[in-house]
N, C-alpha and C positions, 0 to 999 in steps of 0.2 A: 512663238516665244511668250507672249502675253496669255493665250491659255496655260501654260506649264506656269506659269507665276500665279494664276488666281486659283489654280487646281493647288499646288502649294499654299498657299495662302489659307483654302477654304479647308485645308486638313490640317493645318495647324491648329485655326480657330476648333476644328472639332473635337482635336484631341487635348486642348487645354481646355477645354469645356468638359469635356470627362474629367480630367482630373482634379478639377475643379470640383465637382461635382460628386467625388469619391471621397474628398478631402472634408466637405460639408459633412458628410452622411459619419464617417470617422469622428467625425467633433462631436456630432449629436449620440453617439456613444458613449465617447467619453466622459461627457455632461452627465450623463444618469447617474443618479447615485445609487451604490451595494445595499442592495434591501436590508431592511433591519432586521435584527437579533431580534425572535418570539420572546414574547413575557413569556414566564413562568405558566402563567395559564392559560396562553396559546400551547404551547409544546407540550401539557398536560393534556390539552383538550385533541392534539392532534397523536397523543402517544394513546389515547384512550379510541378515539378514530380508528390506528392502527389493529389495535387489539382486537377488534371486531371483525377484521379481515378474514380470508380463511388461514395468511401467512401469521398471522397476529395470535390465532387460536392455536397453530401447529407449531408455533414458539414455544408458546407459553405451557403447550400438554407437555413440551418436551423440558423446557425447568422445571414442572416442578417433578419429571420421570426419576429414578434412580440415578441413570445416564449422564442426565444433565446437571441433578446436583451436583455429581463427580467431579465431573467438567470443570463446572461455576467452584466449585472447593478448591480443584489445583489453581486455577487462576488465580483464586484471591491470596494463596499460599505464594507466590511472586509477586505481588501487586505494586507490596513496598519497595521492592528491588527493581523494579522497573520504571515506578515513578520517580525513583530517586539516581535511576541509569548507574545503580552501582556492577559491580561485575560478581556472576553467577557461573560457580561450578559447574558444569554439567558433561557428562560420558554420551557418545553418540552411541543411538543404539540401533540405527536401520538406514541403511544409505537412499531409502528409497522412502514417499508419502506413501500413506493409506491409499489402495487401490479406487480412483474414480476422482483423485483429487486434482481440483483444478487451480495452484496454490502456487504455482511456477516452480521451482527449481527450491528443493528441501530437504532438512532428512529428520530423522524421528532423534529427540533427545532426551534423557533424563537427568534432572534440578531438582535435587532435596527429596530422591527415592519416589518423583512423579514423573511419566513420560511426558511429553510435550512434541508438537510441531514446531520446528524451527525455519520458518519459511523467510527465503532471500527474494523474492520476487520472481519475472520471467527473466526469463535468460534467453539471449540472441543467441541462435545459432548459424553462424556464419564459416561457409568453409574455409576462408583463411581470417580467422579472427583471432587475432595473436593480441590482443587488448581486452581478452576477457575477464570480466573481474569476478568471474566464481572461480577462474584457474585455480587456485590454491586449496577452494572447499574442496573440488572434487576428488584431493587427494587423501581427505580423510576420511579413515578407517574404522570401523568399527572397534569400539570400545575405547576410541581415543579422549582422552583428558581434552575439554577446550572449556574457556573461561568466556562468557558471551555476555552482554550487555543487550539492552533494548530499550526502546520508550512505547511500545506496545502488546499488548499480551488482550488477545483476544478470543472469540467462541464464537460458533457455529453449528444449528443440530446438524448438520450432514457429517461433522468432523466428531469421534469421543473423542480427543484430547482438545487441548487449548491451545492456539497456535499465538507463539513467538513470535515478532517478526526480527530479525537478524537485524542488528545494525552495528554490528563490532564482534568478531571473534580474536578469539589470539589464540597461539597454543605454544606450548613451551618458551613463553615468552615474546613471543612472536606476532606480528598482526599478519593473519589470514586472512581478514576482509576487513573493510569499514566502508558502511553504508555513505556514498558520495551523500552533500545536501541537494537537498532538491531545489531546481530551478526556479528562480522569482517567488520565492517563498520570503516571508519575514526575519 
């Protein structure tokens, strides 16, 4: 009986000693504090850094290409609409991305007579997933009217157009998607 109480005993002490000990190393993360924000001429000196890369040079051949002005021109042509998350007309015109795109779940649209990608993120596919929040995009069709919002409008050389990213459609008055917030965000 006396060993089964000190074998109990000496596993106890082990195991609050772990977690004792887990609980330490936890705090000493916590303490750290989030690295600062570069000056101005750190983030010049490391966007200049970049440039030098070979990915830096294959940027930069492809702004100032034909291609890429195109690109950089429809963006800027949304900028104000996007920064200011008003709602933009746009007719879908391709239920499917550009062939090779790794941009999750989108379809091709055109705002103010310029195509665009309209990318909603990845999408789970689950065989019984009846809480899927594209359910509603996948119902539309080509050439359909939808009014869509965003707080991002981005570019890439692998993509010609400028991709969207989805975070609010509606169509005939309707909301077809709204981008949930994101968790532990501000």
């Amino acid at each position: 009986m006396k060993k089964l109480i000190y074998a109990l005993i000496l596993s106890l002490v082990v195991v609050s000693g772990l977690v004792f000990a887990n609980r330490e190393t936890k705090n000493e993360i916590a303490k750290k504090s989030p690295p600062k924000p570069l000056s101005a001429a750190e983030r010049e000196a490391a966007m200049k850094q970049w440039e030098a890369t070979p990915g830096g040079i294959a940027y930069k051949k492809w702004e100032a290409s034909p291609e890429g002005k195109n690109v950089l021109a429809s963006a800027a042509k949304i900028s104000n609409q996007v920064s200011a998350f008003t709602n933009m007309e746009a007719v879908v015109t391709s239920l499917s991305l550009p062939p090779g795109s790794r941009l999750g779940f989108g379809v091709m649209a055109r705002i103010n007579g310029e195509d665009y990608i309209l990318s909603f993120g990845t999408e789970n596919k689950r065989f019984f997933n009846f809480n899927n929040e594209f359910r509603q995009l996948h119902s539309l069709k080509v050439n359909d009217k939808i009014i869509i919002r965003s707080h991002v409008v981005s570019h890439a050389p692998k993509y010609s157009y400028p991709i969207v990213r989805g975070d609010y459609v509606e169509q005939d008055g309707k909301i077809i998607y709204k981008r949930a917030p994101s968790k532990g965000g501000c």
